[in-house]
PyMOL Python script that loads the backbone (N, CA, C, O; Angstrom):
from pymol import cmd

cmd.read_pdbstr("""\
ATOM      1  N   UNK A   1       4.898  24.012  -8.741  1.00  0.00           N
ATOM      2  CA  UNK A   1       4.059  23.089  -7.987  1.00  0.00           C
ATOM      3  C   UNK A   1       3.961  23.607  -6.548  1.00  0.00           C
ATOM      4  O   UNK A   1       4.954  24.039  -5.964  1.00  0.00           O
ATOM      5  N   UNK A   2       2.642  23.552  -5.941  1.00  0.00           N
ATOM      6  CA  UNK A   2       2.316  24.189  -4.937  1.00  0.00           C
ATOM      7  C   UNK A   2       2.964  23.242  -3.922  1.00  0.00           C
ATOM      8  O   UNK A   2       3.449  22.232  -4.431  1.00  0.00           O
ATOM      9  N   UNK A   3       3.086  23.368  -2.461  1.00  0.00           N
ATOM     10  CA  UNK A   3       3.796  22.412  -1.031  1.00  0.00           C
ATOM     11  C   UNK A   3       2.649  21.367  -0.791  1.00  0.00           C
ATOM     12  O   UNK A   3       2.893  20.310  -0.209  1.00  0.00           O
ATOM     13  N   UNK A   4       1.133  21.745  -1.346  1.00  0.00           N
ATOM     14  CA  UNK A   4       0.753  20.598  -0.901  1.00  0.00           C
ATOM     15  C   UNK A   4       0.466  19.808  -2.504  1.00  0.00           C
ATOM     16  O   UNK A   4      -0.110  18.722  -2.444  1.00  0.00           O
ATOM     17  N   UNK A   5       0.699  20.125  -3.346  1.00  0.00           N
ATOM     18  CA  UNK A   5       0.794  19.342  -4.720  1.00  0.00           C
ATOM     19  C   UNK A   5       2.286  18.282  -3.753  1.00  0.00           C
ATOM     20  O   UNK A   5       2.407  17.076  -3.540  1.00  0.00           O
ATOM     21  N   UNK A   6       2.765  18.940  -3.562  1.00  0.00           N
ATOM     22  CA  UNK A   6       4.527  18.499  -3.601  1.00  0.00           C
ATOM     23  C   UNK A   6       4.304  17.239  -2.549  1.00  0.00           C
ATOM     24  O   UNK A   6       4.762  16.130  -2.825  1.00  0.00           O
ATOM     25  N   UNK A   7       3.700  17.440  -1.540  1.00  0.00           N
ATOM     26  CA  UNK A   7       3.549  16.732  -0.222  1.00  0.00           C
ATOM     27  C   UNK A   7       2.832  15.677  -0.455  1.00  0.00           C
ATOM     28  O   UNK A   7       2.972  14.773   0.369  1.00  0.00           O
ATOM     29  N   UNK A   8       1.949  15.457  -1.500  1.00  0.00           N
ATOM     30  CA  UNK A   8       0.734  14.828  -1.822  1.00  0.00           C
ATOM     31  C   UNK A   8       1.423  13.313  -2.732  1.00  0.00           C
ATOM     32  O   UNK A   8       1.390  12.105  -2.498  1.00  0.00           O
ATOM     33  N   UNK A   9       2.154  14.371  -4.094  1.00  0.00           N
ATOM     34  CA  UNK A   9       3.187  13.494  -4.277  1.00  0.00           C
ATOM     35  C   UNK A   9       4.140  12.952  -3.826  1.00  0.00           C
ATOM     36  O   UNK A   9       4.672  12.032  -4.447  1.00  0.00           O
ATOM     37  N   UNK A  10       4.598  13.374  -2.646  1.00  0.00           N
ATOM     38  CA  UNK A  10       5.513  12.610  -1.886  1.00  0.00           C
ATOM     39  C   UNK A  10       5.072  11.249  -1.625  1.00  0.00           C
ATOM     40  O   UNK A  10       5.491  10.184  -2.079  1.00  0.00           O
ATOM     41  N   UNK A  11       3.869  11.575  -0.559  1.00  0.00           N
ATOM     42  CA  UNK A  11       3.142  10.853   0.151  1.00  0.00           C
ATOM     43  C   UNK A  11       2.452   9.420  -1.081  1.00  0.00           C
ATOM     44  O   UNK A  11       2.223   8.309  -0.603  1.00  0.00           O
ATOM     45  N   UNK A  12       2.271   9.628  -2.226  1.00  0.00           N
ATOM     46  CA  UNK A  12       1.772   8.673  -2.786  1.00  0.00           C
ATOM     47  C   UNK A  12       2.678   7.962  -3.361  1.00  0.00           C
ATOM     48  O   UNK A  12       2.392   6.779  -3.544  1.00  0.00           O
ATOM     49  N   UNK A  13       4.458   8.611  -3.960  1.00  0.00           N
ATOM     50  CA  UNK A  13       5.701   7.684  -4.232  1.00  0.00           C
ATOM     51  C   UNK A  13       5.931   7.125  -2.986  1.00  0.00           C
ATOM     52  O   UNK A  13       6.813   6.319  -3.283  1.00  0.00           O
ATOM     53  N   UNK A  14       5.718   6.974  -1.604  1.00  0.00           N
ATOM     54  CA  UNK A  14       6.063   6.800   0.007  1.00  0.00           C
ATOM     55  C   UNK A  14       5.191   5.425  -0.179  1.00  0.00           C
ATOM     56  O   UNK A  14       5.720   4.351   0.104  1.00  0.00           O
ATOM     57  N   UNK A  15       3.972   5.475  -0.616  1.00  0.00           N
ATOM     58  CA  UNK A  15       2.587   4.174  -0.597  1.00  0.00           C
ATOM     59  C   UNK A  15       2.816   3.145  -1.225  1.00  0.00           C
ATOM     60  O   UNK A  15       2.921   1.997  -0.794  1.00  0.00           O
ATOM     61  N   UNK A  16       2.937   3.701  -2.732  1.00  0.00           N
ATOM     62  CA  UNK A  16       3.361   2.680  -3.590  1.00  0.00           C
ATOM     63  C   UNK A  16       4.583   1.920  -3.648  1.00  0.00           C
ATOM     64  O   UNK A  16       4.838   0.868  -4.233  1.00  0.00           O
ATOM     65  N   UNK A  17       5.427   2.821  -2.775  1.00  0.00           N
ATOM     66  CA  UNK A  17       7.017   1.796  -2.265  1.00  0.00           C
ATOM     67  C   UNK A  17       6.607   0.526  -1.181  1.00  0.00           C
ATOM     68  O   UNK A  17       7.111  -0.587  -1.028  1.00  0.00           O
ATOM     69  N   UNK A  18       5.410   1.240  -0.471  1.00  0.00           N
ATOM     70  CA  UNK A  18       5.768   0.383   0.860  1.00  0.00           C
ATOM     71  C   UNK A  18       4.794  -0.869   0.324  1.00  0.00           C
ATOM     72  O   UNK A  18       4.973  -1.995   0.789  1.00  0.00           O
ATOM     73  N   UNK A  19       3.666  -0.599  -0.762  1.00  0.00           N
ATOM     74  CA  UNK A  19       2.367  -1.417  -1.224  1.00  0.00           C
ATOM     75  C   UNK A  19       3.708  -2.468  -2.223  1.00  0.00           C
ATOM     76  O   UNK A  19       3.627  -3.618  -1.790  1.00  0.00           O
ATOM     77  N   UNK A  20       4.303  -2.421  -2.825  1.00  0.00           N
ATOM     78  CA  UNK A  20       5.137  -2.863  -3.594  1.00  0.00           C
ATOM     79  C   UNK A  20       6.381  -3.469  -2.477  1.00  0.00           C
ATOM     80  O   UNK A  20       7.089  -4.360  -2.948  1.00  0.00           O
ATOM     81  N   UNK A  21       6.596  -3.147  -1.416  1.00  0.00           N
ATOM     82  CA  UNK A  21       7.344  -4.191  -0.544  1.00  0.00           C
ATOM     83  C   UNK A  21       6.860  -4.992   0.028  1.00  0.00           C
ATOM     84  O   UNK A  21       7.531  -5.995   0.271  1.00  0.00           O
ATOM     85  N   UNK A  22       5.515  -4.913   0.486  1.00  0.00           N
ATOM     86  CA  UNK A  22       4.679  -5.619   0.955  1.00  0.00           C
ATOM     87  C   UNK A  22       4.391  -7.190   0.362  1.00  0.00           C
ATOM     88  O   UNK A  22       4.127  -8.299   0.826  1.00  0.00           O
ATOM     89  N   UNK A  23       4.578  -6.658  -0.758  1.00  0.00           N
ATOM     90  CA  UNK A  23       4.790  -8.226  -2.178  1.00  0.00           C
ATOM     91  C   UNK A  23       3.036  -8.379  -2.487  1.00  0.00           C
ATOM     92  O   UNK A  23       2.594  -9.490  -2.782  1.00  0.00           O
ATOM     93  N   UNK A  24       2.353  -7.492  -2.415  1.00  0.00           N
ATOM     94  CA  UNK A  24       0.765  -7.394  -3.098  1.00  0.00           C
ATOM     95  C   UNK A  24       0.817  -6.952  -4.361  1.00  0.00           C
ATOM     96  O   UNK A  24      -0.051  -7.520  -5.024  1.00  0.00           O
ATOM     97  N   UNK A  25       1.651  -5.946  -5.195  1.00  0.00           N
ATOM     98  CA  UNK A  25       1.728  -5.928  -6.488  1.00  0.00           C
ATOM     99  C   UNK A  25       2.129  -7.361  -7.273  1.00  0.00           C
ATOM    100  O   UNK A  25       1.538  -7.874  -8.223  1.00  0.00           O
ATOM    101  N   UNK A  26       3.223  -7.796  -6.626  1.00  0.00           N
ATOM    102  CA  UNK A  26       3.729  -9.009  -7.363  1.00  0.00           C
ATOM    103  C   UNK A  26       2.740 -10.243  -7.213  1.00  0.00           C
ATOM    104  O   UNK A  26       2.774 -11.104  -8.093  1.00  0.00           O
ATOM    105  N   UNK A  27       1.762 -10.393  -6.029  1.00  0.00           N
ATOM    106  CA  UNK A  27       0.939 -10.917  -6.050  1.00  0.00           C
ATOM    107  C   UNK A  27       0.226 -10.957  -6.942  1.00  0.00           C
ATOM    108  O   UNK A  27      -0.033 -12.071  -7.397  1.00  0.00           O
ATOM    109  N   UNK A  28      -0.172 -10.174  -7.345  1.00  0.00           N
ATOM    110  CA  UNK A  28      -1.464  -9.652  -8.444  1.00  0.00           C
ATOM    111  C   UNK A  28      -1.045  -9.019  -9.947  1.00  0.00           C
ATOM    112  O   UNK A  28      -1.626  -8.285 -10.747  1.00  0.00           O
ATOM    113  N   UNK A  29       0.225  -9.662  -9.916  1.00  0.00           N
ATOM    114  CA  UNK A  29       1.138  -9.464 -11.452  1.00  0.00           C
ATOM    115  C   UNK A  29       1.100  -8.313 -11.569  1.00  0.00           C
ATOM    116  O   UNK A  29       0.733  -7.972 -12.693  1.00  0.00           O
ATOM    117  N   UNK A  30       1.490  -6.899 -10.374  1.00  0.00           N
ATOM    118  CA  UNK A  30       1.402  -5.720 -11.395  1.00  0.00           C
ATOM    119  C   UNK A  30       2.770  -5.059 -11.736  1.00  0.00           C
ATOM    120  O   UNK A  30       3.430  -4.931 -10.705  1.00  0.00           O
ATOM    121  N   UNK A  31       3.246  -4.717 -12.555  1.00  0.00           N
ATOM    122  CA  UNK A  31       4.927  -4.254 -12.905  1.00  0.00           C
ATOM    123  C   UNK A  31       4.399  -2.800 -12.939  1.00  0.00           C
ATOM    124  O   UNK A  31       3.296  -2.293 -13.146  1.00  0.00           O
ATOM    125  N   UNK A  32       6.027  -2.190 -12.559  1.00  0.00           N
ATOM    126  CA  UNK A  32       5.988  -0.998 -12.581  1.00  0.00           C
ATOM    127  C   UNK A  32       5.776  -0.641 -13.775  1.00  0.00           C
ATOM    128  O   UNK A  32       6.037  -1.428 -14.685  1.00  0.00           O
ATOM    129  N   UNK A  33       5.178   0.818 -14.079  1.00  0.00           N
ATOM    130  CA  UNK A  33       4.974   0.493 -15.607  1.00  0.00           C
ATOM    131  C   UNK A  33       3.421   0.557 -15.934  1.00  0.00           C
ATOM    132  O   UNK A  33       2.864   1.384 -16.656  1.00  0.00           O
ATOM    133  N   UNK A  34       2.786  -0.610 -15.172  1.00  0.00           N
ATOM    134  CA  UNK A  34       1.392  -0.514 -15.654  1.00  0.00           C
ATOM    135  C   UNK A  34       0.703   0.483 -15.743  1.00  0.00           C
ATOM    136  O   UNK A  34       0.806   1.404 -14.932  1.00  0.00           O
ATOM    137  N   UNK A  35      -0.486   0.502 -17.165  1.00  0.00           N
ATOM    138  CA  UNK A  35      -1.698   1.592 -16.823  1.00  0.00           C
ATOM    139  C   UNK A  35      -2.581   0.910 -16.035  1.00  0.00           C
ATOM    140  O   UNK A  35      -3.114  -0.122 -16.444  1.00  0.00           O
ATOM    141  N   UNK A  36      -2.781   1.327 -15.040  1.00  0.00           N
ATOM    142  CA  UNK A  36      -4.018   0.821 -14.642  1.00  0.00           C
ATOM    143  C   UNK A  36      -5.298   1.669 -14.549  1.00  0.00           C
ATOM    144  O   UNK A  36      -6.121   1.376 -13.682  1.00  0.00           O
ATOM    145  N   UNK A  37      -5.520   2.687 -15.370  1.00  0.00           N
ATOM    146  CA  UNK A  37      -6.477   3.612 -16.014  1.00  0.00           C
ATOM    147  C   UNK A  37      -6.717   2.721 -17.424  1.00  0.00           C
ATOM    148  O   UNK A  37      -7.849   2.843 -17.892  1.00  0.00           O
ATOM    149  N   UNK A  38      -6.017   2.053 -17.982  1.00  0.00           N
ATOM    150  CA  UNK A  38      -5.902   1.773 -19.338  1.00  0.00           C
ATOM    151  C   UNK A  38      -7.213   0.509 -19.245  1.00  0.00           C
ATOM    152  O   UNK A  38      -7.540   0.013 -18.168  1.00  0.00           O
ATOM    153  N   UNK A  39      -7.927   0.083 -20.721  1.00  0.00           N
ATOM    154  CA  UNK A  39      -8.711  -1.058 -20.761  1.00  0.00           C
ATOM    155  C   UNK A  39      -7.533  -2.220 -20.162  1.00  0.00           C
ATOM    156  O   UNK A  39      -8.106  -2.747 -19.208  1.00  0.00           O
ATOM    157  N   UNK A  40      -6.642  -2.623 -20.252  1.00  0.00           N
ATOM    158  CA  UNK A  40      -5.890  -4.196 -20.391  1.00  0.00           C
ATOM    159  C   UNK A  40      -5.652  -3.588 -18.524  1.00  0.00           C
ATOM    160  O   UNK A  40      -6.129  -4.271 -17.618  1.00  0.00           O
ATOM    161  N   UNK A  41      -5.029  -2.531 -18.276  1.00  0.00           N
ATOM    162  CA  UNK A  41      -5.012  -2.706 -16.497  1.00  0.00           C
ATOM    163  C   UNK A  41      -5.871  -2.390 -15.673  1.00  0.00           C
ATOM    164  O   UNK A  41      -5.465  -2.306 -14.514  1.00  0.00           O
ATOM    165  N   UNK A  42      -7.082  -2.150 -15.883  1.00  0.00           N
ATOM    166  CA  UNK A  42      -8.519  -2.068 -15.196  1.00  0.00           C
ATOM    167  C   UNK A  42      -8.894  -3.451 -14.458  1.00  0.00           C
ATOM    168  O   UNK A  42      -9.624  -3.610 -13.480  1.00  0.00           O
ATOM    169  N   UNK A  43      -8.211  -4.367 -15.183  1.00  0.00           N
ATOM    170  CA  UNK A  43      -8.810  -5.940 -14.156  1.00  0.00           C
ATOM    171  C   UNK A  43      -7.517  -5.817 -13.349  1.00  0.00           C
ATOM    172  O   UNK A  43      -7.567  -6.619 -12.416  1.00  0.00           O
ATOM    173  N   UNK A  44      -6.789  -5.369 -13.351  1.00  0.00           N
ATOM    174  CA  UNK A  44      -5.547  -5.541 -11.961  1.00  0.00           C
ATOM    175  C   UNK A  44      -6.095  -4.601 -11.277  1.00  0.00           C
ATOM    176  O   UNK A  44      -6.533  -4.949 -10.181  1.00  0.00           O
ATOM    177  N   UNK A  45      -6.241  -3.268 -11.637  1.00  0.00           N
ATOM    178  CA  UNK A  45      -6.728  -2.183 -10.866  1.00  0.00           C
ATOM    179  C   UNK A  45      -8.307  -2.634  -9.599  1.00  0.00           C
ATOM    180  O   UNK A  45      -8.575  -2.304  -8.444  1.00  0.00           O
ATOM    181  N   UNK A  46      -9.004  -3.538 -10.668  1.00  0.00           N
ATOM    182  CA  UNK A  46     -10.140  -3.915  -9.643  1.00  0.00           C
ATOM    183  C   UNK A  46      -9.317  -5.171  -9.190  1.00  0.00           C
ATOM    184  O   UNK A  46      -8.734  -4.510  -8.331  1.00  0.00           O
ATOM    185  N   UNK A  47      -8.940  -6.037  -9.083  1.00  0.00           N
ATOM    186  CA  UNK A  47      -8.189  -6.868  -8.286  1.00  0.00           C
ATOM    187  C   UNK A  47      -7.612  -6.236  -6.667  1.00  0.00           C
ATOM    188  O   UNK A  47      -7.900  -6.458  -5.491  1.00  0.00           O
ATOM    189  N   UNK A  48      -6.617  -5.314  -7.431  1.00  0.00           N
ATOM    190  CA  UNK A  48      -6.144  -4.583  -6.399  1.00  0.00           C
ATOM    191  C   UNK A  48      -7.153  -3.965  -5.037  1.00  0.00           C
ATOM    192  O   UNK A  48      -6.960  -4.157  -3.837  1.00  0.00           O
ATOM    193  N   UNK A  49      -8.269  -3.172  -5.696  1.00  0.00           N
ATOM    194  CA  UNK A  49      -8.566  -2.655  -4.724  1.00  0.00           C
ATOM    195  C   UNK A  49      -9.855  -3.498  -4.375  1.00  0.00           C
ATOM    196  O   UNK A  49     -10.631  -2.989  -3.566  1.00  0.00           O
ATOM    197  N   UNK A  50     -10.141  -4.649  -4.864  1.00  0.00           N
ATOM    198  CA  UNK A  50     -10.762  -5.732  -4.285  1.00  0.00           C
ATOM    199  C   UNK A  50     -10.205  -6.380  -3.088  1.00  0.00           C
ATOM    200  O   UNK A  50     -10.810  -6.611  -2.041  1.00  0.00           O
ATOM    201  N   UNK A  51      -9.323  -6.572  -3.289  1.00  0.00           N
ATOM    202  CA  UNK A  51      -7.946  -7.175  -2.139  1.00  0.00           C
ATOM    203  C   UNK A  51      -8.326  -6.164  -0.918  1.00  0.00           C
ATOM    204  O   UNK A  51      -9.081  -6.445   0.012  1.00  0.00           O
ATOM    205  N   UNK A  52      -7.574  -4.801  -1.136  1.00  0.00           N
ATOM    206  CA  UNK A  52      -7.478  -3.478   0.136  1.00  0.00           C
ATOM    207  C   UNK A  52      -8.696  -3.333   0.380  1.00  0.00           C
ATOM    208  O   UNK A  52      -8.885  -3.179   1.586  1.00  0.00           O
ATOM    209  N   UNK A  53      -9.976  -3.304  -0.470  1.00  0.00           N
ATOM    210  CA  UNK A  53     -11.183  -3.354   0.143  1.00  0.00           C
ATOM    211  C   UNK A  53     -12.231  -4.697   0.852  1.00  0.00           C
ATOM    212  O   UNK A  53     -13.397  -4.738   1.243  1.00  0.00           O
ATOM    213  N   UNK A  54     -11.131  -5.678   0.763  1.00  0.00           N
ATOM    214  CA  UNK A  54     -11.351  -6.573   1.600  1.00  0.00           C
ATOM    215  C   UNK A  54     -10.959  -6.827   3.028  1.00  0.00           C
ATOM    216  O   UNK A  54     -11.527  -7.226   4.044  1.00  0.00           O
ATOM    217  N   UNK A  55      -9.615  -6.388   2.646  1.00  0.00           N
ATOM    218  CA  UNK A  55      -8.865  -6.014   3.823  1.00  0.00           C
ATOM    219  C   UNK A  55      -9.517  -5.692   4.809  1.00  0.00           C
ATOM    220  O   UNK A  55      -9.794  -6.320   5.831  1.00  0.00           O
ATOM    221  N   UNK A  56      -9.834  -4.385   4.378  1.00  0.00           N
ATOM    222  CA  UNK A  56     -10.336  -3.748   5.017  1.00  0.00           C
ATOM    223  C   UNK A  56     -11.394  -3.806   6.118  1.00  0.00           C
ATOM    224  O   UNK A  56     -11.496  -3.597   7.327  1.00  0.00           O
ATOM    225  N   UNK A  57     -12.502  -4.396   4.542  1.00  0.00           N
ATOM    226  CA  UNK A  57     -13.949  -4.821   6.132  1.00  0.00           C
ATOM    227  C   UNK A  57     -13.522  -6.328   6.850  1.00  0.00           C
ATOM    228  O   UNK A  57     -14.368  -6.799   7.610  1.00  0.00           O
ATOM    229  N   UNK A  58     -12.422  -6.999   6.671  1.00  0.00           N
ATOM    230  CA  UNK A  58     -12.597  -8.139   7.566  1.00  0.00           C
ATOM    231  C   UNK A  58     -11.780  -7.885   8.840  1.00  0.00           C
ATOM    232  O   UNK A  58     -11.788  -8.821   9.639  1.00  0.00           O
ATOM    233  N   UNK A  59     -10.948  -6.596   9.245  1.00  0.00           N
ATOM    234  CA  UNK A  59     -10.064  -6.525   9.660  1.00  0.00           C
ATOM    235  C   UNK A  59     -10.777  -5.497  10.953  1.00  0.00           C
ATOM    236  O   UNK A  59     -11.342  -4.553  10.401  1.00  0.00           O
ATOM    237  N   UNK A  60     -10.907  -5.417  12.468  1.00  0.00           N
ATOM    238  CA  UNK A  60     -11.312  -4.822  13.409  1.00  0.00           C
ATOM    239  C   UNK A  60     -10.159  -3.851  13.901  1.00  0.00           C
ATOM    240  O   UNK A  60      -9.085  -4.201  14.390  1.00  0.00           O
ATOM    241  N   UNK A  61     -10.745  -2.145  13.597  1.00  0.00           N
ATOM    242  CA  UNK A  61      -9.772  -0.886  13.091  1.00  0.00           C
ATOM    243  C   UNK A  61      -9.673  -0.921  14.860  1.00  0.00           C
ATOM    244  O   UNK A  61     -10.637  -0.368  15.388  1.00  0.00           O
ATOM    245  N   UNK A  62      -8.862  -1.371  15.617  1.00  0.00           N
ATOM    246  CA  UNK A  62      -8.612  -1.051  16.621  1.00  0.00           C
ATOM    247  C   UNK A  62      -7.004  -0.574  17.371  1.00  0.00           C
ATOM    248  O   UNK A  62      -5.873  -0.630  16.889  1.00  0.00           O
ATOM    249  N   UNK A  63      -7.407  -0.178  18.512  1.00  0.00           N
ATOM    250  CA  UNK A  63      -5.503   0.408  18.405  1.00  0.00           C
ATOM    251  C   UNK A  63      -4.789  -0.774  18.919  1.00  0.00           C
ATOM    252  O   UNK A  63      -3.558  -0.730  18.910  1.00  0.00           O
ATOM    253  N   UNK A  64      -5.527  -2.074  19.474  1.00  0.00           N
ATOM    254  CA  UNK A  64      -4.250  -3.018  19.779  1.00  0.00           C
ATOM    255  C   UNK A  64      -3.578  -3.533  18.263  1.00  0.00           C
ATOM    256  O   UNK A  64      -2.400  -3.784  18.007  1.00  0.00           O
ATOM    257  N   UNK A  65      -4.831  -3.591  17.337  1.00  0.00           N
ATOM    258  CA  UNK A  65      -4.438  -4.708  15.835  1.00  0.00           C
ATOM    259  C   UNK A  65      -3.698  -3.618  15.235  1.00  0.00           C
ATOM    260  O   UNK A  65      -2.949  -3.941  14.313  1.00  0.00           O
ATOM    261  N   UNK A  66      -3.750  -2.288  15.588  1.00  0.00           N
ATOM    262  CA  UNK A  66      -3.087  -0.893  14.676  1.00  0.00           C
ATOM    263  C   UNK A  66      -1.388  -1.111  15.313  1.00  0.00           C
ATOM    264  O   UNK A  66      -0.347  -1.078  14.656  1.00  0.00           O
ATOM    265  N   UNK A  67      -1.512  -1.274  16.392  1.00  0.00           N
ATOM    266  CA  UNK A  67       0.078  -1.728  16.919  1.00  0.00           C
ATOM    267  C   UNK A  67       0.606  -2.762  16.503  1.00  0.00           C
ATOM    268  O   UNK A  67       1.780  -2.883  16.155  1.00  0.00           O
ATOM    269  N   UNK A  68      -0.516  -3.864  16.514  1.00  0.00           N
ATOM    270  CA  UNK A  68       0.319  -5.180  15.997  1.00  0.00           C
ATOM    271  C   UNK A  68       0.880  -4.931  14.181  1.00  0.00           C
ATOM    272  O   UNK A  68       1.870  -5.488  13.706  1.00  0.00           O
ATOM    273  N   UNK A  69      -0.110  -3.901  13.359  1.00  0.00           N
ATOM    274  CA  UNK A  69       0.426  -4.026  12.239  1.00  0.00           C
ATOM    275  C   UNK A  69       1.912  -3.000  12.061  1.00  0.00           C
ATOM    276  O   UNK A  69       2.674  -3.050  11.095  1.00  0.00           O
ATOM    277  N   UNK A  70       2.029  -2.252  13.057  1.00  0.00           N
ATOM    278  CA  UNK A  70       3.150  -1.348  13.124  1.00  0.00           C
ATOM    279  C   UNK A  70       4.428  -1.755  13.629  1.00  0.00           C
ATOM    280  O   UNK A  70       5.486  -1.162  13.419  1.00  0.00           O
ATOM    281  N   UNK A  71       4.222  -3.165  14.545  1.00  0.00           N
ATOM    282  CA  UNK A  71       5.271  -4.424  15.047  1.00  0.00           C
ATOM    283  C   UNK A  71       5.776  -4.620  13.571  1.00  0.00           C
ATOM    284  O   UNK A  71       6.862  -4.318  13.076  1.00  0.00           O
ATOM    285  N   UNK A  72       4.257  -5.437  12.804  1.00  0.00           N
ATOM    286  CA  UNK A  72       4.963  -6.222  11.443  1.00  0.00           C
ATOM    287  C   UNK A  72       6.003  -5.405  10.698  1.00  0.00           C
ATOM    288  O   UNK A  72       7.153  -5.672  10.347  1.00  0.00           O
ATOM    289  N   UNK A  73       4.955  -3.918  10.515  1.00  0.00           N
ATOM    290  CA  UNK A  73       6.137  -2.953   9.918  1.00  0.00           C
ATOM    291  C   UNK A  73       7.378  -2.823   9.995  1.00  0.00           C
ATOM    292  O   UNK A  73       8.242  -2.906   9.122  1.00  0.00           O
ATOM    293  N   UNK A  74       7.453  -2.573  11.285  1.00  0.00           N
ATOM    294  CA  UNK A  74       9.043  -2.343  11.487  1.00  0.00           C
ATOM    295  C   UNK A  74       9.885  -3.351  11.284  1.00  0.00           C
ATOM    296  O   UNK A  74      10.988  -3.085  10.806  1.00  0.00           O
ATOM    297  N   UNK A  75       9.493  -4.911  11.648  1.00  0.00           N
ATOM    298  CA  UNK A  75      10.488  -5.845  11.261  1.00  0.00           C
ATOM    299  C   UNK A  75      10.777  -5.793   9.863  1.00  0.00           C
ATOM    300  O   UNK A  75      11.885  -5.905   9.339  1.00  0.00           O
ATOM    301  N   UNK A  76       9.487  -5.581   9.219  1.00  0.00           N
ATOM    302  CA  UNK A  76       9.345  -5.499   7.220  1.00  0.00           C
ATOM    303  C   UNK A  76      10.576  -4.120   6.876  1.00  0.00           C
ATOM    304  O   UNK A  76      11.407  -4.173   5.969  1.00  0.00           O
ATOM    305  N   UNK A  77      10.430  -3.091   7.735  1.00  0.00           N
ATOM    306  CA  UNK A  77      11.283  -1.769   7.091  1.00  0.00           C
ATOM    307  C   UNK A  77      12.230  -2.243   7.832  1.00  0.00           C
ATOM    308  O   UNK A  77      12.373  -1.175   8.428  1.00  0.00           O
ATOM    309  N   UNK A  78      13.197  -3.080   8.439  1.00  0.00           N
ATOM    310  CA  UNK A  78      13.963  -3.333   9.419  1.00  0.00           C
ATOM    311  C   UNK A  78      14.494  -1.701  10.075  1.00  0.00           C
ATOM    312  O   UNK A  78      15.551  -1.283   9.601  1.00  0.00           O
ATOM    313  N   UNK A  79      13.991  -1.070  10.822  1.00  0.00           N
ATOM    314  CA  UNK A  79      13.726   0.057  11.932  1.00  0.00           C
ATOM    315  C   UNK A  79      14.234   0.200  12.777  1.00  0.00           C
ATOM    316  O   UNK A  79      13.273   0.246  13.545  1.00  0.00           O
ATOM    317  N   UNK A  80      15.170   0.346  13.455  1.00  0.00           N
ATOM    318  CA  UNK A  80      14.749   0.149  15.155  1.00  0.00           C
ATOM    319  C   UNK A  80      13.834   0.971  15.623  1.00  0.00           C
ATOM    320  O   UNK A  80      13.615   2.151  15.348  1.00  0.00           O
ATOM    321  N   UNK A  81      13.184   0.056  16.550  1.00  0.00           N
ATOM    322  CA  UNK A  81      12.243   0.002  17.200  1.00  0.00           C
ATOM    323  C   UNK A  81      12.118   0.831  18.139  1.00  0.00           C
ATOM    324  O   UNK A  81      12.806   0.695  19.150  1.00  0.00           O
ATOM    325  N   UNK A  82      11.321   1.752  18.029  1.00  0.00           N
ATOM    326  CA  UNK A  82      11.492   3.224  19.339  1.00  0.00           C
ATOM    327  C   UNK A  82      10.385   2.807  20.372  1.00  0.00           C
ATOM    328  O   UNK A  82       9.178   2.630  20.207  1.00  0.00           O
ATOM    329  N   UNK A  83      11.241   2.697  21.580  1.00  0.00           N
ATOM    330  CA  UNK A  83      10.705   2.515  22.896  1.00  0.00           C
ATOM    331  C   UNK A  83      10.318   3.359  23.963  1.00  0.00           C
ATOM    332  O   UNK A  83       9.878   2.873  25.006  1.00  0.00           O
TER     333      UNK A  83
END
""", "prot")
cmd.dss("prot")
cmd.show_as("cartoon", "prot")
cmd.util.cbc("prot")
cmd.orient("prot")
């Protein structure tokens, strides 16, 4: 496996940890486990990215609201907080 195969997969076991602490899988009933390529997990799969693509357009991509979600973060990953 090539460094950016390797990096790529990192980066997407890194997403699905933090999307799954977040408590939006359990929201939307999804267990580890699921296909969501499969016919029966295709309605979670559009759920899901109904949700993040909602998110998305209601939310103003700016750097004060980009800080405030990086506040929430860190209390959520309990961090300390670099000043």
């Amino acid at each position: 496996m090539d460094s950016y195969r390797q990096a790529r997969t990192r980066s997407l076991i890194q997403i699905r940890g933090l999307v799954q602490k977040s408590g939006i899988l359990k929201a939307l009933r999804i267990e580890a486990g699921d296909d969501l390529q499969s016919p029966e997990g295709r309605e979670k799969a559009a759920q899901l990215l109904g949700f993040l693509t909602d998110a998305l357009k209601n939310t103003t991509l700016c750097e004060e609201e980009i800080q405030r979600w990086e506040q929430r973060g860190v209390k959520h990953l309990r961090l300390p907080s670099e000043e």
